[in-house]
GULUM-847797 format. One record per residue (C-alpha): residue in three letters; chain; x, y, z. Coordinates in steps of 0.05 Angstrom, whole numbers, plus 32768, in hexadecimal, padded with zeros to 4 digits. Each point is the difference from the previous one (the first is absolute). Example, Ala and Ser with C-alpha at 12.3 -4.5 7.8 and 13.67 -1.06 7.14 Angstrom:
GULUM-847797
ATOM   res   chain      X      Y      Z
ATOM   ALA       A   80F6   7FA6   809C
ATOM   SER       A   801B   8045   7FF3
//
This chain:
GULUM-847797
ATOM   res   chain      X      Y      Z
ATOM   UNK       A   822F   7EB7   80FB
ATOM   UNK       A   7FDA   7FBE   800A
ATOM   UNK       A   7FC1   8012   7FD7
ATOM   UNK       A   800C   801F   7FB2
ATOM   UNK       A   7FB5   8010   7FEA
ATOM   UNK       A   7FED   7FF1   7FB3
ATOM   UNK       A   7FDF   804B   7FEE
ATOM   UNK       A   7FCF   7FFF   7FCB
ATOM   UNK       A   7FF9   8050   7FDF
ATOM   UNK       A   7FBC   8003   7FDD
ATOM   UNK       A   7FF5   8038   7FCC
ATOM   UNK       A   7FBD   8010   7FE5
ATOM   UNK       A   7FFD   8015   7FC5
ATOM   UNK       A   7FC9   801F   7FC5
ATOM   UNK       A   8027   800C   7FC1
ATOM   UNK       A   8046   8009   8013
ATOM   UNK       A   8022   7FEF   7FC9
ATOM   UNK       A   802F   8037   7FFC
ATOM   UNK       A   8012   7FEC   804E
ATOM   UNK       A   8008   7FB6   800C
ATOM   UNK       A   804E   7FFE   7FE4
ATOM   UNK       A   8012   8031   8028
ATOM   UNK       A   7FDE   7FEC   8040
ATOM   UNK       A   8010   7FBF   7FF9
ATOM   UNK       A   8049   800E   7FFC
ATOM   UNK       A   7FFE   8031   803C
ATOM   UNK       A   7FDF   7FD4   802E
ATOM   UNK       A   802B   7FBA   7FED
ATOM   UNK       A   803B   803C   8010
ATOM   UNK       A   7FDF   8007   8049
ATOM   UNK       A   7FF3   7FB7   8009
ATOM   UNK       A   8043   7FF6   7FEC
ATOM   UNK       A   801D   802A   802B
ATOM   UNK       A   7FE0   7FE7   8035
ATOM   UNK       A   8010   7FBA   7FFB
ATOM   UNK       A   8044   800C   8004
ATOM   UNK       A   7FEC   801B   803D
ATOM   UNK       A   7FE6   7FBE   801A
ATOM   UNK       A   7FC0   8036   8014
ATOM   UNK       A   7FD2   7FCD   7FC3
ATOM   UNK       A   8003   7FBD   7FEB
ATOM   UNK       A   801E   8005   7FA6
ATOM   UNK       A   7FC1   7FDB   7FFB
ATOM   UNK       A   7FD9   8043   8007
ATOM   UNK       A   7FD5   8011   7FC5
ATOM   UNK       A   7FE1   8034   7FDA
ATOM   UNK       A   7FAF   7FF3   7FF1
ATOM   UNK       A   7FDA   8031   7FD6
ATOM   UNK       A   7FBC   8001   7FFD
ATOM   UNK       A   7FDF   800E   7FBB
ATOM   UNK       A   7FBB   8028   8015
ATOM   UNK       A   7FED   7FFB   7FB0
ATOM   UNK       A   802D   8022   7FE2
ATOM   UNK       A   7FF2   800D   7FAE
ATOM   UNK       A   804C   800E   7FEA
ATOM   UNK       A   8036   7FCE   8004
ATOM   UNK       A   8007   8002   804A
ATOM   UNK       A   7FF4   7FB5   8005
ATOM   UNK       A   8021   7FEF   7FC7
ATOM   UNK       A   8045   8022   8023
ATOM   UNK       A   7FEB   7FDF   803F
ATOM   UNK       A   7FFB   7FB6   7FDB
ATOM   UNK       A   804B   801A   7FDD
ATOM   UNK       A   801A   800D   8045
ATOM   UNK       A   7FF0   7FC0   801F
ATOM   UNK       A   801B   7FDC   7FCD
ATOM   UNK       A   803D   8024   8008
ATOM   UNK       A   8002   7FF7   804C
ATOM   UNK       A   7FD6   7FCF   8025
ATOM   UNK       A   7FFB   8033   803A
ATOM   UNK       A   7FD4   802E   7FD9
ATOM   UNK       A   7FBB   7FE1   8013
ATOM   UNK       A   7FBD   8025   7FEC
ATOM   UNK       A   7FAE   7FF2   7FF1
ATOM   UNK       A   7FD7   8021   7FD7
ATOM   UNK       A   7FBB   8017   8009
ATOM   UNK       A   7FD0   7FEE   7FCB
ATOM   UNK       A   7FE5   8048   8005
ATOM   UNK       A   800B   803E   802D
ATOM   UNK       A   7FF1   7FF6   803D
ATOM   UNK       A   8025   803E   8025
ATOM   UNK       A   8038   8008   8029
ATOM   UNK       A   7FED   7FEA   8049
ATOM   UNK       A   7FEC   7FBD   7FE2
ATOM   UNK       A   8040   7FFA   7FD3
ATOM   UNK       A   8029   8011   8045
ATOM   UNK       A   7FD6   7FCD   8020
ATOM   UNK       A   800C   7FC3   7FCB
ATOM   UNK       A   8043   8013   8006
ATOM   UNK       A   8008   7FF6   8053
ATOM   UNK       A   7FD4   7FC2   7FF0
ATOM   UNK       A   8021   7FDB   7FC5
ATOM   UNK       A   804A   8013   800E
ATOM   UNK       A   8001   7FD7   804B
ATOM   UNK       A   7FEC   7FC1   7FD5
ATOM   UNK       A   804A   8006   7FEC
ATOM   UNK       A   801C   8001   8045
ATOM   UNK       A   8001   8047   8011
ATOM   UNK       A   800E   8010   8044
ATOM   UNK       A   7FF4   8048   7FF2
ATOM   UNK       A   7FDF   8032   7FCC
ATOM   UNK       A   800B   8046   7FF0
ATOM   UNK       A   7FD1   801D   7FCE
ATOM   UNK       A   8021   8042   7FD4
ATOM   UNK       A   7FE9   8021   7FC6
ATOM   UNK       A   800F   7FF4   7FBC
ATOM   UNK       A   8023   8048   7FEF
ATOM   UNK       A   8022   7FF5   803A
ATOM   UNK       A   7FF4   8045   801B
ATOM   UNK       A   8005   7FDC   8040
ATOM   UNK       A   8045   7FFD   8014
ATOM   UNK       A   8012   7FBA   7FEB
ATOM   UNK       A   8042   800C   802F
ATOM   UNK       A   7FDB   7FFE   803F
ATOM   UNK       A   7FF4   7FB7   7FF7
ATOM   UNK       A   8038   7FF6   802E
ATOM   UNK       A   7FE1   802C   803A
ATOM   UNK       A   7FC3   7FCB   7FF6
ATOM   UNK       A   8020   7FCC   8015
ATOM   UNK       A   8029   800E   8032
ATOM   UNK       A   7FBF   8020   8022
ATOM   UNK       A   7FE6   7FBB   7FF1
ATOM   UNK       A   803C   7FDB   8016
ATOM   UNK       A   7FF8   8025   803C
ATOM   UNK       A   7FBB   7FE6   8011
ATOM   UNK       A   7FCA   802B   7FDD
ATOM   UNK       A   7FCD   7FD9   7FDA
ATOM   UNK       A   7FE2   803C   7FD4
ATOM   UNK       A   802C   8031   7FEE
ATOM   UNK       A   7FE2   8048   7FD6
ATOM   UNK       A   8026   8029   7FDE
ATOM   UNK       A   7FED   804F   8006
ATOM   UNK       A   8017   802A   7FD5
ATOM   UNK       A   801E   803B   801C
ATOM   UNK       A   7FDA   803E   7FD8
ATOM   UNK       A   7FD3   8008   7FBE
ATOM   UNK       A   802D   802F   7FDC
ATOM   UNK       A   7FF9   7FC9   7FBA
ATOM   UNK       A   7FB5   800C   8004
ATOM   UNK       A   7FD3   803A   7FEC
ATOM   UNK       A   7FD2   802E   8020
ATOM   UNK       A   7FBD   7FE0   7FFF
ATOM   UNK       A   8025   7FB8   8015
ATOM   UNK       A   8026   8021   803A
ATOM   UNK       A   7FC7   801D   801C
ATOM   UNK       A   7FCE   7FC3   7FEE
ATOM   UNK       A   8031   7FD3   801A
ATOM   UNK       A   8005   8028   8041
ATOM   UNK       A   7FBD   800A   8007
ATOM   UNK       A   7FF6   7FB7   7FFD
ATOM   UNK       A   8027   7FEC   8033
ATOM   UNK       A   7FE8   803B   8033
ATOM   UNK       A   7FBA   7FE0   7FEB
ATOM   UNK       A   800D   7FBB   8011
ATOM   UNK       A   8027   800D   8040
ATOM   UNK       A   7FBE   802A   800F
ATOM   UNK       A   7FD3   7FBD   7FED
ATOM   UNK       A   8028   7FD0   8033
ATOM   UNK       A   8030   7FE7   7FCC
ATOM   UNK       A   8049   8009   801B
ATOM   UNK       A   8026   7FFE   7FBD
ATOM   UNK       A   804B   8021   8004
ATOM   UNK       A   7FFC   803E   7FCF
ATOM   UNK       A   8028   7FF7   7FC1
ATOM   UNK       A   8001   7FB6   8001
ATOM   UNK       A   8001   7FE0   7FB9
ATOM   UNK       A   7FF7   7FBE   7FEF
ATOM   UNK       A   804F   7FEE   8003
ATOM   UNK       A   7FFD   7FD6   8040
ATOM   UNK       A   8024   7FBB   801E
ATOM   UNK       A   7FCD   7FC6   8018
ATOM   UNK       A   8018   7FC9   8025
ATOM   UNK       A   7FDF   7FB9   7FE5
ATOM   UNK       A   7FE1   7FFD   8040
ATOM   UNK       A   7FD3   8040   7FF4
ATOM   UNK       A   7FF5   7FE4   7FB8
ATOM   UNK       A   7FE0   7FC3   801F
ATOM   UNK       A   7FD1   8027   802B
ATOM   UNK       A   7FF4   8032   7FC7
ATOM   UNK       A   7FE6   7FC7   7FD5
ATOM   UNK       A   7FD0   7FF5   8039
ATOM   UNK       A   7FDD   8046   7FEE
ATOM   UNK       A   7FC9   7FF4   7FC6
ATOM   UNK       A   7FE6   803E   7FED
ATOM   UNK       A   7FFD   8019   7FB2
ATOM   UNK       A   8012   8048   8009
ATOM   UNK       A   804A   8012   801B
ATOM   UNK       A   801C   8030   8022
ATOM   UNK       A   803F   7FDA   8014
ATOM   UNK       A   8020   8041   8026
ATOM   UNK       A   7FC0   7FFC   8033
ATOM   UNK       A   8000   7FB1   7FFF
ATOM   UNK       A   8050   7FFF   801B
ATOM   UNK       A   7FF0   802D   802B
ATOM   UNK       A   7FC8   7FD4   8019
ATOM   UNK       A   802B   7FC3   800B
ATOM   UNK       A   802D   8011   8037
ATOM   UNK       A   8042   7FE2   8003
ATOM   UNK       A   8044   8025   8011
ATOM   UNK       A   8001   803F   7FCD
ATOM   UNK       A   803D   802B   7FF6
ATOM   UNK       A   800A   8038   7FC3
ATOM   UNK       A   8029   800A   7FCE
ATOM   UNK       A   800C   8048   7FE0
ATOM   UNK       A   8012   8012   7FB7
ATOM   UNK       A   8003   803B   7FD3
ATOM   UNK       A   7FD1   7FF9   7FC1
ATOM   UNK       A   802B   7FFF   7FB9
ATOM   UNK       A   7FE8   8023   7FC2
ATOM   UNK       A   7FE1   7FD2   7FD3
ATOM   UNK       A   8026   7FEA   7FC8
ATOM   UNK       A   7FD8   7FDC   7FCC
ATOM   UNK       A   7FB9   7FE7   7FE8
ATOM   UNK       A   7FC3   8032   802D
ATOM   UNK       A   7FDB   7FF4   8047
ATOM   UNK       A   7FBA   7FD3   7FF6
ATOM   UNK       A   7FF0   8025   803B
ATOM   UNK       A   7FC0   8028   7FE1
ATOM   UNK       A   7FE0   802C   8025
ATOM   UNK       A   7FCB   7FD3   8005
ATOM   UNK       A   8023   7FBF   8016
ATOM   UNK       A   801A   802E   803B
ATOM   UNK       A   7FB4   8011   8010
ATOM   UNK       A   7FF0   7FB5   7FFF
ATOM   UNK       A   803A   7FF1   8020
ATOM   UNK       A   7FE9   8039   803C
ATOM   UNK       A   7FB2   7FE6   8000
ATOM   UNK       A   8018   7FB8   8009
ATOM   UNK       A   8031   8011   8036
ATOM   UNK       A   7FCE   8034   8026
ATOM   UNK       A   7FC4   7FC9   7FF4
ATOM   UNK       A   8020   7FC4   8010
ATOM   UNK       A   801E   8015   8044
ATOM   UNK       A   7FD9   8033   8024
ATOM   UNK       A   7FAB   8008   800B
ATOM   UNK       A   800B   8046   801E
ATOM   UNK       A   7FE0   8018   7FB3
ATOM   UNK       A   7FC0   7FDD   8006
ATOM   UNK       A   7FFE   801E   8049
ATOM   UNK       A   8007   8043   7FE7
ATOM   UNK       A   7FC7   7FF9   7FCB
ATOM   UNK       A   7FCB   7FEE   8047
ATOM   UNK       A   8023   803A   801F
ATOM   UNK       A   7FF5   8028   7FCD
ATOM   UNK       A   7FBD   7FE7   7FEF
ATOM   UNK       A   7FE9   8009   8049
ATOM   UNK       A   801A   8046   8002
ATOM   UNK       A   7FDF   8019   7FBA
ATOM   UNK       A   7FC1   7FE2   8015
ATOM   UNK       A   800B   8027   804D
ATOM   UNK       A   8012   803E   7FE1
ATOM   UNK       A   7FC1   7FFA   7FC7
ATOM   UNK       A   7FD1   7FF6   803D
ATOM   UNK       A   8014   803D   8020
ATOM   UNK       A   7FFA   802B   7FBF
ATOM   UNK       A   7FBE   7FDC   7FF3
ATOM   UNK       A   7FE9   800C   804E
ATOM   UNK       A   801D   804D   7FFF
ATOM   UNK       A   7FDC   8011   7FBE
ATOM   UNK       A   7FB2   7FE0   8018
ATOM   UNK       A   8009   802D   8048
ATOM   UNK       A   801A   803D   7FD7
ATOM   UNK       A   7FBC   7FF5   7FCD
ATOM   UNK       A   7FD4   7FFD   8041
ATOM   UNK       A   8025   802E   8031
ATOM   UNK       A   800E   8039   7FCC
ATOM   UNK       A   7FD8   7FF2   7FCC
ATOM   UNK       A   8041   8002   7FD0
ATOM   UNK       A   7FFD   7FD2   7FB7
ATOM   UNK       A   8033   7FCA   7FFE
ATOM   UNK       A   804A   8020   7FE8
ATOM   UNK       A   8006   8008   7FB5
ATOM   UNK       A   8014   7FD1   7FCE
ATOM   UNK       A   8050   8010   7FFD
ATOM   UNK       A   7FFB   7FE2   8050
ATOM   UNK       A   7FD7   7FC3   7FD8
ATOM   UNK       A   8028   7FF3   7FC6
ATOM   UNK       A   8041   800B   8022
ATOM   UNK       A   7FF5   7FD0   8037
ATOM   UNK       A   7FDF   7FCE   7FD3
ATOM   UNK       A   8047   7FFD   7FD9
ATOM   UNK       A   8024   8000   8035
ATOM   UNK       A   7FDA   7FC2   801F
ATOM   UNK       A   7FF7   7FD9   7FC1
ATOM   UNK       A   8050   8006   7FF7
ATOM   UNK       A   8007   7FE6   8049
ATOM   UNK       A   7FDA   7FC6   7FF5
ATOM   UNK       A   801A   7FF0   7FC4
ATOM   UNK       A   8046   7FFD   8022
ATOM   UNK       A   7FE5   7FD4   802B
ATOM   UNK       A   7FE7   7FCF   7FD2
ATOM   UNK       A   8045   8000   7FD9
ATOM   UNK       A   801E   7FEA   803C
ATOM   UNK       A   7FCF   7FCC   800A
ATOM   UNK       A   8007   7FE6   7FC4
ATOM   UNK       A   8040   7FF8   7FFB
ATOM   UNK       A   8006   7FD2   803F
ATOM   UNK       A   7FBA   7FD9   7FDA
ATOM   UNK       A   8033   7FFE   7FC9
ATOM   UNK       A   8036   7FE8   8023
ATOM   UNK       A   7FCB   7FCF   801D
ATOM   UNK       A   7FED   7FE2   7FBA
ATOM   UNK       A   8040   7FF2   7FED
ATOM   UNK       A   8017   7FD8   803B
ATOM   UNK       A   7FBF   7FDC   8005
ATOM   UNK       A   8006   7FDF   7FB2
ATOM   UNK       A   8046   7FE2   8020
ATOM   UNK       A   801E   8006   7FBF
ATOM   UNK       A   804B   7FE7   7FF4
ATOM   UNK       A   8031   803E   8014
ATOM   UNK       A   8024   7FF7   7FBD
ATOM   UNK       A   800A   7FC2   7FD7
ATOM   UNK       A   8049   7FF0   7FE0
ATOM   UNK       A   7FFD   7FEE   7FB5
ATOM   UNK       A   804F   7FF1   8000
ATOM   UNK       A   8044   7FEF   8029
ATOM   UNK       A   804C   7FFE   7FFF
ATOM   UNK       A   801C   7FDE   8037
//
């Protein structure tokens, strides 16, 4: 095999103390493994990305490097949230000649063994390669059926994401170049891959129990996580508020019209006030919805207007 790629694994990760041994032993066992192979270069690394943590995951990660010079990491001077942690990640770890990334989660629920089915699908040609997890038995009710719901939604909107894709995905350095190219604020990096083009093939793994430290998942980082996606891809929303808007205001003229020619024709009083206050409520909820949804694109609006800096990186181990 004439070309051995250096593979760079970035982890983000928000107080993981209780994780980063054990990870970082498991995935050095993969990269390993694989170059003995001759499928990676030994240069491959391991570069974690500290999204703020306020335990003594950067300590550990400062320990590590030490220790082994191809554990690699930043760390964020605050939280800044997973997409951009995943982004700094793809970013920073190709200034250390990675010819390919694959992002993974911390708890490595994520099947860290399917590394190798990565990169022979990259080997083989594919520039982007998504892993999709084969069923949702590790999560709950209300994230099954959010998560599903979600996708259905999106697919609805225009969006073409593959159900059940995670965040554990191989980039070439190629679609890290042209990724850099994209400025906006708010992420959504499962609709911005999608975006890119390039040859795309799939990888599918079973999802592991999780063995230490909890998910920083809230319920309401998945809700941001859905309104940036939803607002930062699709305008079908604000279309629906003028449908809707033109319809209310149709259907309110035709009330309005029917209740003047009943007055006149059959001298009848306007319908009582249950008719009155039940439509009022049911209007002022409409519109109401409507303006939520507006907002939230003003929102996202405001924040990519200020151009602030995605994250900013207080410290490094290289």
């Amino acid at each position: 095999m004439s070309f051995v790629p250096i593979l760079a694994v970035v982890i983000p990760c928000l107080n993981e103390e209780e994780c980063l041994n054990s990870t970082t032993t498991a995935i050095f066992t993969v990269i390993n493994n694989l170059a003995e192979e001759n499928l990676i270069s030994d240069k491959s690394f391991i570069f974690y990305v500290d999204d703020g943590s306020t335990d003594n995951t950067w300590s550990i990660i400062e320990t590590q490097n030490k220790e082994n010079q191809r554990v690699k990491g930043i760390k964020f001077s605050r939280n800044y949230g997973n997409q951009k942690a995943i982004l700094a990640g793809l970013t920073e770890s190709v200034k250390y000649n990675a010819d390919c990334v694959i992002t993974i989660d911390a708890d490595l629920q994520q099947d860290e063994n399917k590394i190798k089915d990565f990169i022979i699908k990259y080997l083989n040609g594919a520039q982007i390669v998504l892993g999709i997890r084969n069923n949702r038995k590790t999560d709950g009710f209300f994230k099954k059926l959010s998560a599903l719901a979600f996708y259905k939604f999106m697919n609805i909107l225009g969006v073409n994401i593959k159900v059940n894709h995670s965040d554990y995905r191989l980039v070439s350095r190629e679609v890290i170049n042209v990724l850099n190219t994209f400025k906006e604020t708010n992420l959504f990096l499962r609709g911005m891959f999608n975006e890119l083009g390039f040859k795309k093939d799939y990888v599918y793994f079973d999802v592991k129990p999780r063995k230490c430290g909890k998910s920083k998942y809230t319920p309401f980082a998945l809700y941001s996580l859905a309104m940036s996606g939803i607002t930062s891809f699709s305008l079908i929303p604000l279309r629906i508020v003028t449908f809707v808007g033109f319809i209310m205001s149709f259907v309110s003229f035709l009330i309005g019209l029917s209740a003047i020619i009943d007055k006149f024709t059959n001298n009848n009083p306007v319908p009582g006030w249950t008719t009155i206050v039940v439509s009022i409520g049911f209007i002022s909820g409409i519109q109401i919805l409507c303006l939520g949804i507006i907002a939230e694109y003003l929102g996202q609006l405001f924040q990519e207007v200020k151009a602030r800096p995605r994250y900013i990186i207080e410290s490094e181990v290289i």
